[in-house]
Residue, then its C-alpha position, 0 to 999 in steps of 0.5 A: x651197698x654204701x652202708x656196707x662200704x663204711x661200715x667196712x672202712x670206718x674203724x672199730x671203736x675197739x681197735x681206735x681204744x686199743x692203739x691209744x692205750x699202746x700210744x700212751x703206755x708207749x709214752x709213759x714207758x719213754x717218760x719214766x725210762x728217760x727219768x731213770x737215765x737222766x737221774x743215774x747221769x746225772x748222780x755219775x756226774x755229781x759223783x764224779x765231782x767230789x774231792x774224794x773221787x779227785x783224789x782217788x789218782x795218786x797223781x792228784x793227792x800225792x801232789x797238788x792235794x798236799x799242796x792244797x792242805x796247807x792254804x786258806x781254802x783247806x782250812x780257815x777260822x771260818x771252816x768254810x772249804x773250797x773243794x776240787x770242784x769248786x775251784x775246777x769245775x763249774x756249777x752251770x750243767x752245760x759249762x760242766x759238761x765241757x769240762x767233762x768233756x775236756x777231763x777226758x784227755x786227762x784220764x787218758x794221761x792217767x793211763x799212759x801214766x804222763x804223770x804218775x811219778x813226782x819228778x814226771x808231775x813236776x816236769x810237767x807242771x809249768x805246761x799244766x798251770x798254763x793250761x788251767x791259767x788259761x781256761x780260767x782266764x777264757x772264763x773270767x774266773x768264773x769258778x772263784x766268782x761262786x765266792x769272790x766278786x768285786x762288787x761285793x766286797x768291803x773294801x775297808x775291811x782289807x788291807x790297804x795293798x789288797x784294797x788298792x789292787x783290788x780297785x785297780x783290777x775292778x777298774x781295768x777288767x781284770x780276772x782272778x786269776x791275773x794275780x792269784x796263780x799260787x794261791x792254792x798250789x805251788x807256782x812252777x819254777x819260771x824264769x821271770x828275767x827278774x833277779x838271779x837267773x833260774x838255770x833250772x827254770x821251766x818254759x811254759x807253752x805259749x799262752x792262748x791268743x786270747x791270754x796274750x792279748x789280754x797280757x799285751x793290753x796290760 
């Protein structure tokens, strides 16, 4: 009788093969399947951060592109280019995905159309610089430290103003971006209580907390 019970409780070397095969087929159809999803994002991701693709809104190449094209990082003795992306988006995959994420806001732009005509970009441009001077700000410039860092520069080779500003700002913690808000687009007009008035000058919105304390350590 006991014989009988364990054979009837004991499974059948069959059936044990039979769920392993469907365990591990199950795990290799989840192991290929998660492959070919994380490369077709990961190609849409890439492929969303060429300048082609940035330039595709009319909005971005019929403005700022333009002004780009006639500065030292479009074209130089050396030919060595920084793109769109190099200069807006990072390299690192998790800061990239939150800067995806935060261009989700402006494709939204795009399409109620915010900007879409030079006289609505360029009523705008002050509140957009401030927001791309910001960001930059919270993140140490980290998109232009890819090609520029302090403690690799020579300064002998630079001019004596550069040289000194540059030690300065080494020496005081500051960023890139403190200085070189024009250095590849054209500065808003803002009033800087410094000559003439500017009556036609743009207010830009309040800098963030994190900005403002920066500039009142200064």
């Amino acid at each position: 009788m006991s014989t009988d019970n364990n054979d009837k409780t004991t499974p059948k070397p069959g059936l044990i093969r039979r769920f392993w095969l469907l365990a591990t087929g199950g795990f290799g159809l989840a192991f290929v399947l998660g492959i070919l999803f994380w490369g077709g994002f990961n190609t849409a991701m890439e492929w969303t951060n060429r300048e082609e693709f940035c330039i595709s809104c009319h909005e971005m190449k019929d403005n700022v592109y333009a002004e780009y094209r006639n500065t030292i990082h479009y074209q130089n003795r050396t030919g060595v280019r920084a793109t769109c992306p190099d200069c807006h988006v990072p390299k690192e995959w998790g800061p990239k995905m939150i800067r995806k994420i935060q261009a989700s806001n402006e494709v939204l732009h795009k399409i109620l159309g915010s900007i879409d005509t030079p006289e609505k970009f360029n009523a705008k441009r002050a509140e957009l610089a401030q927001h791309e001077w910001d960001r930059m700000k919270r993140t140490d410039s980290h998109e232009c430290r890819n090609c520029h860092n302090f403690s690799y520069m020579d300064y002998s080779e630079q001019n004596r103003r550069a040289a000194t500003k540059h030690q300065v700002a080494f020496s005081q913690g500051q960023t890139c971006i403190d200085c070189h808000k024009g250095i590849a687009h054209t500065l808003p007009s803002i009033e800087q209580h410094i000559g003439a008035d500017k009556p036609d000058a743009a207010v830009p919105p309040p800098a963030t907390p994190a900005s403002a304390a920066a500039a009142a350590s200064k």
